[in-house]
C-alpha positions in Angstrom: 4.0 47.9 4.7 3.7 45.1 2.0 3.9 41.3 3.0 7.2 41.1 1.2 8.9 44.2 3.5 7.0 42.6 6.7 8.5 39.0 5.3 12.1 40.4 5.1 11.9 42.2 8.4 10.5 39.6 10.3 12.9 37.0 8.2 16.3 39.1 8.8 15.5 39.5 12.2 15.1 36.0 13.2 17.6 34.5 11.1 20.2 37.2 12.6 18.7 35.7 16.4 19.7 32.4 14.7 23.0 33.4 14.0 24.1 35.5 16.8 23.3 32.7 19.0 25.5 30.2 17.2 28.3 32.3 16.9 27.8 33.2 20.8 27.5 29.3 21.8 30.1 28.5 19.8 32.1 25.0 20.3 35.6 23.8 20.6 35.4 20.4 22.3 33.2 17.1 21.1 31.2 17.1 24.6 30.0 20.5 23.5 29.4 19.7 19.8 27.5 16.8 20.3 25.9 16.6 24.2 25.6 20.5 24.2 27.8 20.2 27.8 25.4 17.8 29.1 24.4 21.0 30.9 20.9 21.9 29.2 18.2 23.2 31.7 15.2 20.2 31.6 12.7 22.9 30.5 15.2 24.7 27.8 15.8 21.4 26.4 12.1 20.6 27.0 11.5 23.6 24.5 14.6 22.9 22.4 13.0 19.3 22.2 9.6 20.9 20.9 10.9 23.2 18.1 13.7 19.8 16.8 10.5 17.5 16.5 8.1 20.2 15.4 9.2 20.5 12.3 7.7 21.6 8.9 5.4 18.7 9.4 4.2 20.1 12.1 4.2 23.4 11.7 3.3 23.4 7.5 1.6 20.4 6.5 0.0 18.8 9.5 -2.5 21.2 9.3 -3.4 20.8 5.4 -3.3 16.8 6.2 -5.8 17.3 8.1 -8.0 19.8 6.3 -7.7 17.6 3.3 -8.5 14.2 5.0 -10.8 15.2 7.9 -11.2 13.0 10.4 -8.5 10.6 9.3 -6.0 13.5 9.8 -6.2 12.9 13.1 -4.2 10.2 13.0 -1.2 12.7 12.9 -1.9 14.1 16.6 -2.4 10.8 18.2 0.6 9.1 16.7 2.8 12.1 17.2 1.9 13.1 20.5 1.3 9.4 21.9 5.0 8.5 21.1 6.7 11.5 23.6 4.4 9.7 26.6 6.4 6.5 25.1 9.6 7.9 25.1 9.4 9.5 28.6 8.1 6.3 30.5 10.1 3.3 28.4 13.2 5.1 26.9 14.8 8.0 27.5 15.8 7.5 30.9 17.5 4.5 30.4 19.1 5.8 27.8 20.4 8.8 29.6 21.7 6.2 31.9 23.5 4.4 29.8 24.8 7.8 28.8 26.1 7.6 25.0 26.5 10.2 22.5 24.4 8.6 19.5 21.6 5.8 18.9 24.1 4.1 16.8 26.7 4.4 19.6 24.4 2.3 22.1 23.3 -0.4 19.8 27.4 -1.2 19.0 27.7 -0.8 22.9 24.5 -3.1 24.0 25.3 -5.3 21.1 28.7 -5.4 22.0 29.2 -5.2 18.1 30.6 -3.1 15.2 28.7 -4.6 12.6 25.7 -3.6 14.7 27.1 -0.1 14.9 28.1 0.1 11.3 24.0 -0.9 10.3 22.7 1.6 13.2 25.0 3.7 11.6 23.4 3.2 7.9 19.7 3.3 9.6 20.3 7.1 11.2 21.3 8.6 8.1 18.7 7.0 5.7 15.7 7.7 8.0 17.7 11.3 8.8 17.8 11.8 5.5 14.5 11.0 4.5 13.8 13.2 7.5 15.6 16.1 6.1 14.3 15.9 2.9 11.0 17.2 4.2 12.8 20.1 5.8 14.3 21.7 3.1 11.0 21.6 1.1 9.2 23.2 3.6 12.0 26.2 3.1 11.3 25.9 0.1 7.9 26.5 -0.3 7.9 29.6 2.1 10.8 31.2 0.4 9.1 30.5 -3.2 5.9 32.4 -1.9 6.7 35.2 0.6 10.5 35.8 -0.8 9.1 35.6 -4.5 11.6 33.5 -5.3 12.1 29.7 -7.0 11.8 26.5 -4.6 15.0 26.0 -5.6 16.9 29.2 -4.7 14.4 29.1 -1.6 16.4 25.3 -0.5 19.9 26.6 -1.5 19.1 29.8 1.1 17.8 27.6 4.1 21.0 25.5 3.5 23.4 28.4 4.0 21.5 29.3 7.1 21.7 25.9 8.4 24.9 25.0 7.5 26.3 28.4 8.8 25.2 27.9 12.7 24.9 24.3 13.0 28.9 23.6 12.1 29.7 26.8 14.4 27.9 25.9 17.7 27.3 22.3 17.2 24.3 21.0 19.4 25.3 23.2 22.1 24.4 26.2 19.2 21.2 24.6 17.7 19.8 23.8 21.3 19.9 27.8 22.4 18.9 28.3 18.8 15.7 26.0 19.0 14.6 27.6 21.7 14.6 30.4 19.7 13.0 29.4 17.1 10.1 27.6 19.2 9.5 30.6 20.5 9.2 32.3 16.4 7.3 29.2 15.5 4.4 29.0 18.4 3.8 32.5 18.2 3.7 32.4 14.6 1.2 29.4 14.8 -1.1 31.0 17.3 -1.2 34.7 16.0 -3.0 33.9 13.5 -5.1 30.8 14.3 -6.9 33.1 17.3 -7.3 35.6 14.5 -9.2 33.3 12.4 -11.9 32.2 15.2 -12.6 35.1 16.9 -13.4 36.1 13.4 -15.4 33.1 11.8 -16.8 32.2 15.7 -15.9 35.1 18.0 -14.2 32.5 20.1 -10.6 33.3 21.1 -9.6 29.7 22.0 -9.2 27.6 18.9 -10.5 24.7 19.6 -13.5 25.9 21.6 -14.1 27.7 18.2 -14.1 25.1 15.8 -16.6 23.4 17.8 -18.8 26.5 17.8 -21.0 28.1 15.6 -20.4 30.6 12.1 -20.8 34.5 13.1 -22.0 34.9 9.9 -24.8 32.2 10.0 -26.7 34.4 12.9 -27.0 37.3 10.4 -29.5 34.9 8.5 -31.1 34.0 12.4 -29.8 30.3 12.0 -27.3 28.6 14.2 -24.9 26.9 11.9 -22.0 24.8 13.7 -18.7 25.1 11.5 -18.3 21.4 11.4 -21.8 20.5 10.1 -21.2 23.3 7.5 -18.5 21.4 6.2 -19.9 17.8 6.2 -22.6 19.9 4.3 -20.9 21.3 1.5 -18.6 18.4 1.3 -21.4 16.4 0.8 -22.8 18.6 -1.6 -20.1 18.5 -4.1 -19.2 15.1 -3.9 -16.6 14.7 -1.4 -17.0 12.8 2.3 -17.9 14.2 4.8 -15.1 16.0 6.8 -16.1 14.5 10.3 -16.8 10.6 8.7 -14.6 8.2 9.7 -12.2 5.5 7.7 -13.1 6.6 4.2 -10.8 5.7 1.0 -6.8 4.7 1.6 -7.8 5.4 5.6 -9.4 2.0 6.9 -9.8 1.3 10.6 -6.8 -0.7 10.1 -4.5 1.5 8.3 -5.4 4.5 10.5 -4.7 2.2 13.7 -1.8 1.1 12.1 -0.3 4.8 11.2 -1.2 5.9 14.5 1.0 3.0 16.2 3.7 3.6 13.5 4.0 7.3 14.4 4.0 6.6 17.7 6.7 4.2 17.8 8.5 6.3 15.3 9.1 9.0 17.5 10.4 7.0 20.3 12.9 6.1 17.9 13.7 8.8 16.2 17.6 9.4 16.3 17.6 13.2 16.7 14.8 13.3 19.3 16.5 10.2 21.4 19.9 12.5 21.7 18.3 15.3 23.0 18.2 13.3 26.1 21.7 13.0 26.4 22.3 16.7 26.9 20.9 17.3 30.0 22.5 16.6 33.5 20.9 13.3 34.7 17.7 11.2 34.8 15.3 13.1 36.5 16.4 16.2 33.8 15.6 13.8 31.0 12.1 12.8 32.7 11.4 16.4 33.2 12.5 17.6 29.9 10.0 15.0 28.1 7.3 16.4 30.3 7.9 19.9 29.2 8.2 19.0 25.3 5.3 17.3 25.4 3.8 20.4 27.3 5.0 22.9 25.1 4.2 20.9 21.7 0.4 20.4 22.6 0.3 24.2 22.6 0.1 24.0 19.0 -1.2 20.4 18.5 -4.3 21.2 20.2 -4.8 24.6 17.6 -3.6 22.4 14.3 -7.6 20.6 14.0 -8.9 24.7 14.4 -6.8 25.5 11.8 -7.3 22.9 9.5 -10.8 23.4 9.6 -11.1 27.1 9.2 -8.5 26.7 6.2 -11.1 23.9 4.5 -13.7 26.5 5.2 -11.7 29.1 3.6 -10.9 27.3 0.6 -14.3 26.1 -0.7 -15.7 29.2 0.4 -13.6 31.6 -1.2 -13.0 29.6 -4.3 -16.3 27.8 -5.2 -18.4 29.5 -8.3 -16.2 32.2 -8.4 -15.8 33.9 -11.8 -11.8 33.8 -12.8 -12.1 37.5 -13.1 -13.1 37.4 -9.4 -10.4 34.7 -8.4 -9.2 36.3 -4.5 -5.9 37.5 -4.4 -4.3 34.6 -2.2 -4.6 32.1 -5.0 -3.2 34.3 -7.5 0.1 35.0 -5.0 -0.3 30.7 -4.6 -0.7 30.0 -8.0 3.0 31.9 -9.1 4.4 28.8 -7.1 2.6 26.4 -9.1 1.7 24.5 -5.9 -2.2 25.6 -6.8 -3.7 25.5 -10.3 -6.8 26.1 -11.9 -7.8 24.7 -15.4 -11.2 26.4 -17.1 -13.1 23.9 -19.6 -14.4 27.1 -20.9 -17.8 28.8 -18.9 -15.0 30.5 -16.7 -16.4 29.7 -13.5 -14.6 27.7 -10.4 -16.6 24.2 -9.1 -14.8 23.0 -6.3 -16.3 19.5 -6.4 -15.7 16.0 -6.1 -16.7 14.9 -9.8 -16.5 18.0 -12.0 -13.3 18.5 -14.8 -13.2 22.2 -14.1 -11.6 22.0 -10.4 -8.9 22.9 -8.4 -5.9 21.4 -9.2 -2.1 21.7 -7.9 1.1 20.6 -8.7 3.5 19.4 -6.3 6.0 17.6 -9.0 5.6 19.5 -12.5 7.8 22.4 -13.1 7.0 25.3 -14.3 7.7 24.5 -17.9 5.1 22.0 -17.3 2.2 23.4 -16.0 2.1 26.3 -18.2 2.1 23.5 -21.8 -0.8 22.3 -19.6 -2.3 25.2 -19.3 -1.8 25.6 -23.0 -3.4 22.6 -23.8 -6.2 22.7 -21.5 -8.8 22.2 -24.0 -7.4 18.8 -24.9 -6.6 17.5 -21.1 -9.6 18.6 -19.7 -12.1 17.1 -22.8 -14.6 14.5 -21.4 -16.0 12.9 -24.7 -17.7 9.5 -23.9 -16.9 9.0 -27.9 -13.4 8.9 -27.9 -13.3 7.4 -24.0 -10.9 10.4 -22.8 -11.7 11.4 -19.3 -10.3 14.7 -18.1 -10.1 14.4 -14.5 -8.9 10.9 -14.1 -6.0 12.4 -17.1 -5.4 15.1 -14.4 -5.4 13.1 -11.5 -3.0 10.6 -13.0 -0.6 14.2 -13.6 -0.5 14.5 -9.4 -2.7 17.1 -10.2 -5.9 16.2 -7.8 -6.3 19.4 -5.1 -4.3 22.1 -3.7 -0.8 21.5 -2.6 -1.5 20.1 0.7 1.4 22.1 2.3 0.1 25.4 1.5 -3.0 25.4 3.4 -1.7 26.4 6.9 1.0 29.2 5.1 -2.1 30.6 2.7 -5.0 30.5 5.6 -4.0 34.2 7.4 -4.3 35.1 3.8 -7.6 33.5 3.2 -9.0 34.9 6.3 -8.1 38.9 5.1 -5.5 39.3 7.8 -3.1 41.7 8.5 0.1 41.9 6.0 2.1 41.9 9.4 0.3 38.5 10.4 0.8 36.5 7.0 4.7 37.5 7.1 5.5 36.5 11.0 4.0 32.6 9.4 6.6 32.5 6.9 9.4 33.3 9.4 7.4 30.6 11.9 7.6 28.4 9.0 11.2 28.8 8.4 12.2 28.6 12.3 9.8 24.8 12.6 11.7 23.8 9.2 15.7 25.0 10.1 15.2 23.9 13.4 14.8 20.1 12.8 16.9 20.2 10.1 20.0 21.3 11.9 19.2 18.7 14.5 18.7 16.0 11.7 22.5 17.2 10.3 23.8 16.9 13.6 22.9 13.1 13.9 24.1 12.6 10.5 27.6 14.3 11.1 27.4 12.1 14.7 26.8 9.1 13.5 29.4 9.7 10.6 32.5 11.5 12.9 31.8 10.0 16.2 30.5 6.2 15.4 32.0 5.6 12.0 35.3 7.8 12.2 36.4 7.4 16.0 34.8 4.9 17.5 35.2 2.4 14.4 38.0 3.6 12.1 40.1 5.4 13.8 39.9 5.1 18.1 43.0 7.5 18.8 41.4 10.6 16.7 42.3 13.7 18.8 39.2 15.9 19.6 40.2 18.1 17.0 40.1 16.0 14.5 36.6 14.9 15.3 35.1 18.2 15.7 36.6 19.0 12.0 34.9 15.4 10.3 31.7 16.3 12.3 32.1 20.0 10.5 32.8 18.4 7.1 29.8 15.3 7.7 27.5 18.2 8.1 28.7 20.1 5.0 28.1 17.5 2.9 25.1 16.3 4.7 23.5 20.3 4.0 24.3 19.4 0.5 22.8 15.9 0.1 19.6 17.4 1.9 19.1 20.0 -0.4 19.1 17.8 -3.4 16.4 16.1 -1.5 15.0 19.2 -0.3 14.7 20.0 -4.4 13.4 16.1 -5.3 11.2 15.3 -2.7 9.9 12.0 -3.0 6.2 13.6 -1.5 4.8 16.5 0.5 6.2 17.5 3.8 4.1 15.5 6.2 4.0 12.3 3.3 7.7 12.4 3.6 8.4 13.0 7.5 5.6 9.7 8.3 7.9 8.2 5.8 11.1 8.8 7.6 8.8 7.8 11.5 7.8 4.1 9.3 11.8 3.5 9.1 12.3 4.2 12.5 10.0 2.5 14.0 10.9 -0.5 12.0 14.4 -0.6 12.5 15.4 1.4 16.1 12.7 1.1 18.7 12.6 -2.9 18.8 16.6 -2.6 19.1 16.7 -0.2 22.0 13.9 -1.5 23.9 14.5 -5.2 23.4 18.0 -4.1 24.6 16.8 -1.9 27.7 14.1 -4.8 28.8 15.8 -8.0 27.4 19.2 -9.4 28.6 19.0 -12.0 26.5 19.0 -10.7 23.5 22.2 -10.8 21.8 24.3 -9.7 18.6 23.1 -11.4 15.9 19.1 -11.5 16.4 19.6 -7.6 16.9 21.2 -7.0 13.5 18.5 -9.6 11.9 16.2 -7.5 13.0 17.2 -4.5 12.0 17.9 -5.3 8.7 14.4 -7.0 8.2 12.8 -4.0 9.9 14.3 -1.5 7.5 14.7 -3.8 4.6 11.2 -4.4 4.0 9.5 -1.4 5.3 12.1 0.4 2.5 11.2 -1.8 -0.1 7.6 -1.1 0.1 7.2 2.4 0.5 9.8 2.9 -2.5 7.9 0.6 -4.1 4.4 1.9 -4.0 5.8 5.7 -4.0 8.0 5.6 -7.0 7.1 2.8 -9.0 3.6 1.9 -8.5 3.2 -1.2 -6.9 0.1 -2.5 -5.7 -0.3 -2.6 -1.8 -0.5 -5.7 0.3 -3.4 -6.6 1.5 -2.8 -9.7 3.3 -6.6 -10.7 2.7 -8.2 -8.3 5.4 -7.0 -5.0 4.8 -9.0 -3.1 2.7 -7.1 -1.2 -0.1 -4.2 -2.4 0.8 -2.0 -1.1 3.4 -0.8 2.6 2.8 3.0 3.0 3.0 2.4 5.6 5.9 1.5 2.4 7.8 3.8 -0.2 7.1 6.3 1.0 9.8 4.1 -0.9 12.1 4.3 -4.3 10.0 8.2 -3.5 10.0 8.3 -3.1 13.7 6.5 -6.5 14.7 9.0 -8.3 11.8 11.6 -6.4 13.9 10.5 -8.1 17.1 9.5 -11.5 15.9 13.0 -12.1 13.6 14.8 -10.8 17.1 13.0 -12.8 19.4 12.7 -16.4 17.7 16.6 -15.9 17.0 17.4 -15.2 20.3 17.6 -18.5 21.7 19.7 -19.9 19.1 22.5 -17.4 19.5 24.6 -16.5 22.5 23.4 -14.4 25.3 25.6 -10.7 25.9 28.5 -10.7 28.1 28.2 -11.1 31.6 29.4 -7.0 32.1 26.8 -6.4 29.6 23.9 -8.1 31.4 25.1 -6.5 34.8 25.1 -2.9 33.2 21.7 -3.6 31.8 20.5 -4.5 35.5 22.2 -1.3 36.7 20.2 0.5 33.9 17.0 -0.7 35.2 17.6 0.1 38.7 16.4 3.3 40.5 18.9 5.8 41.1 
């Protein structure tokens, strides 16, 4: 069968799982909508936990990170798998303890405030939405390849899906439905990643593979490890190598500084934090961190394989190619317009680091776009030292500087000559690590929006029916406002999601653990530090994102710092504003203080 039949088979199918389940699980009571029952199994939500935070960060663009930046890519795994050891040991089980339905909810309730609330409030929908916005372009993209249709109708289709089964079952649905889809997505991931080492190495463990040498290199009786292959031809055409360390934007500083940023990030993300709430007690919410971090390094330890077989791939396969002898899986890439290549006339592909006639992508043109650029090649790619026009630089300065970053992982089974079967199941992997953080991400939203805004602060005597139906309309309209995002994103899928982990770590972790581990602490520190937190960490990603600024540099830092990183300089402003205010202000209430004891204390 064709990729598109395999694609619709293996799509339908899973999306009907989806649905089934949802309707199934089904919800007619708030416990249920938002705690799931407070009866999850620790490893069910272990796995739910897994496929909500693996998202199409994870699953899409983590991989093509890394390809593209090497070594620095690894900044990804530590940050990302450093923070659930950090949630287990410092945070969720006091927060289980305390047992509230939101992160907003326990920062009004520590803080014995509803301002407090109503900023927690505005912080879990702005970094949830930021979140989200990375979602829906991962649908996106897979839709716009393996569906041959637009990014756009590809958004608008993931939004049905998700608005469909995460207003029917609530997070009692999505949890039985991410375990589904973790299921979908790890197999999807690993399928093919095996695939491609046995066949470059004839290992059939990844990472044992990519530290092993080319099949191909003993035909020629030399020994050639994949790694120093790349460093070679990287080197070759002008690029770094892909093992050297701190290069470029990436500086010791800014990769230590991601690293901690991601890290913190996830301990404060709000849709990972609630997961914790929907098992039975304390020990379940230790156990369930164990197994998510168990069952995510399944495909965190296979992401560096991948990303290296897909660099090989991509230089190899493209690289002095004729355009008459282009493969085929640029060709089915290139329709998106997420991978172009411009010809300054001898027709052949250079896949270097200082030639005009290169690779190039577009991640923000439209199609309209890249074809009067295409048109006008002749005139953007000129390189006359006459009339000062320099091609590349004109290119680079379009966004148009290397393939699309989050098509690496989807294109490699292609790359590698795999079965149709095989490039198909990744698109519906793609789709289940995408729609299954999203529908958690709407679920906080429509929380923080029915249950902290709507009954807890406007309107106390709500009747449960009335809650489930503004949770049901919050995440209506929050599917909508994500979709927009989903067809505006502001970056690529992982640029976006480190985004959305720099707000959080700037804003929620100092809160909760300052109000786990601090009695003192009291209202009006808190919210100063929240708002400085997110305040500037906002302005200066929006800043340097969409209009250009220059990066601070504060005299040591190299290049500035990247907006990636300044979640960590958010987080110690966080702290510092929180603490030095703290003994000006008044402590909490005495009930407050003792319940924070209690907290602390060994069941």
């Amino acid at each position: 069968m064709s990729i598109l039949t395999w694609t619709y088979l293996f799509v339908g199918l899973s999306f009907s799982l989806y649905l089934f389940i949802a309707w199934r699980v089904r919800v007619k009571d708030t416990q249920g909508f938002y705690l799931a029952g407070r009866d999850v199994p620790a490893y069910a939500n272990g796995m739910a936990t897994a496929a909500d935070w693996m998202s199409a960060a994870s699953f899409i663009s983590m991989a093509g990170l890394i390809s593209t930046m090497g070594y620095a890519g690894s900044v990804y795994l530590m940050g990302w798998t450093g923070g659930f050891v950090l949630l287990a040991l410092c945070l969720a089980p006091y927060l289980r303890k305390f047992g509230h339905f939101t992160v907003p909810e326990f920062i009004g309730d520590r803080y014995e405030s509803n301002p407090a609330r109503l900023i927690a409030i505005l912080c879990a929908v702005f970094i949830s939405f930021t979140y989200v916005a990375g979602q829906m372009r991962g649908v996106g993209v897979v839709f716009s390849r393996f569906l041959n249709v637009d990014i756009s109708t590809g958004v608008m289709i993931g939004m049905l899906i998700v608005l469909i089964y995460a207003t029917l079952g609530g997070m009692k649905g999505i949890t039985w439905t991410q375990v589904a889809q973790y299921w979908v997505l790890i197999s999807a991931f690993l399928i093919p990643t095996i695939a491609i080492s046995i066949q470059l190495t004839g290992s059939a463990i990844p990472f044992i593979g990519m530290g092993s040498t080319l099949l191909e290199s003993n035909i020629s009786g030399q020994s050639v490890f994949l790694l120093n292959a790349l460093d070679s031809t990287l080197r070759e055409f002008g690029w770094h190598s892909y093992t050297e360390a701190f290069q470029g934007k990436w500086s010791q500083f800014n990769v230590f500084a991601t690293a901690l940023t991601l890290m913190v990030g996830t301990a404060g993300l709000p849709h990972v934090i609630v997961r914790f709430y929907t098992v039975k007690n304390v020990q379940a919410a230790r156990w369930s961190a164990f197994w998510a971090l168990l069952f995510i390094s399944i495909l965190y330890l296979s992401a560096p394989s991948l990303a290296s077989f897909s660099r090989y791939y991509t230089i190899h396969t493209l690289n002095g190619v004729s355009s008459e002898k282009l493969p085929a899986w640029f060709h089915s890439w290139e329709k998106t317009g997420l991978i172009l290549w411009l010809d300054d006339g001898d027709g052949i592909v250079r896949y270097s680091g200082d030639s005009t006639n290169e690779i190039f992508r577009s991640g923000k043109l439209s199609t309209k776009e890249i074809e009067a650029i295409k048109a006008q090649h002749a005139l953007w790619l000129t390189t006359n030292s006459d009339s000062g026009i320099n091609g590349r630089q004109l290119m680079i300065d379009k966004g148009l500087n290397g393939p699309d970053r989050d098509i690496i992982m989807l294109a490699a089974p292609e790359m590698a000559g795999l079965s149709n079967w095989i490039i198909a199941f990744v698109a519906a992997g793609g789709l289940a690590a995408a729609l299954s953080t999203a529908s958690g991400l709407l679920l906080v939203i429509s929380s923080s929006i029915a249950n902290d805004l709507y009954f807890r602060t406007l309107n106390p005597k709500a009747s449960e029916k009335n809650q489930l139906l503004v949770g049901r309309i919050a995440i209506a309209f929050a599917v909508f406002v994500a979709g927009y995002f989903g067809l505006n994103p502001p970056g690529f899928v992982g640029q976006v999601v480190a985004f959305a982990f720099g707000l959080a770590s700037a804003s929620f972790f100092p809160a909760i653990l300052l109000g786990i581990f601090n009695k003192r602490v009291g209202t009006i520190p808190a919210i100063s530090g929240l708002l400085v937190g997110i305040g500037i960490t906002a302005y200066y990603i929006i800043n340097c994102v969409f209009f250009g600024g220059s990066r601070w540099t504060f005299g040591f830092v190299e290049n500035g710092i990247t907006p990636e990183a300044f979640g960590f300089i958010g987080m110690l402003l966080n702290f510092t504003v929180t603490l030095v205010l703290t003994p000006f202000f008044p402590a909490p209430s005495k009930s407050m203080q003792a319940t924070i004891e209690s907290v602390r204390q060994p069941e």
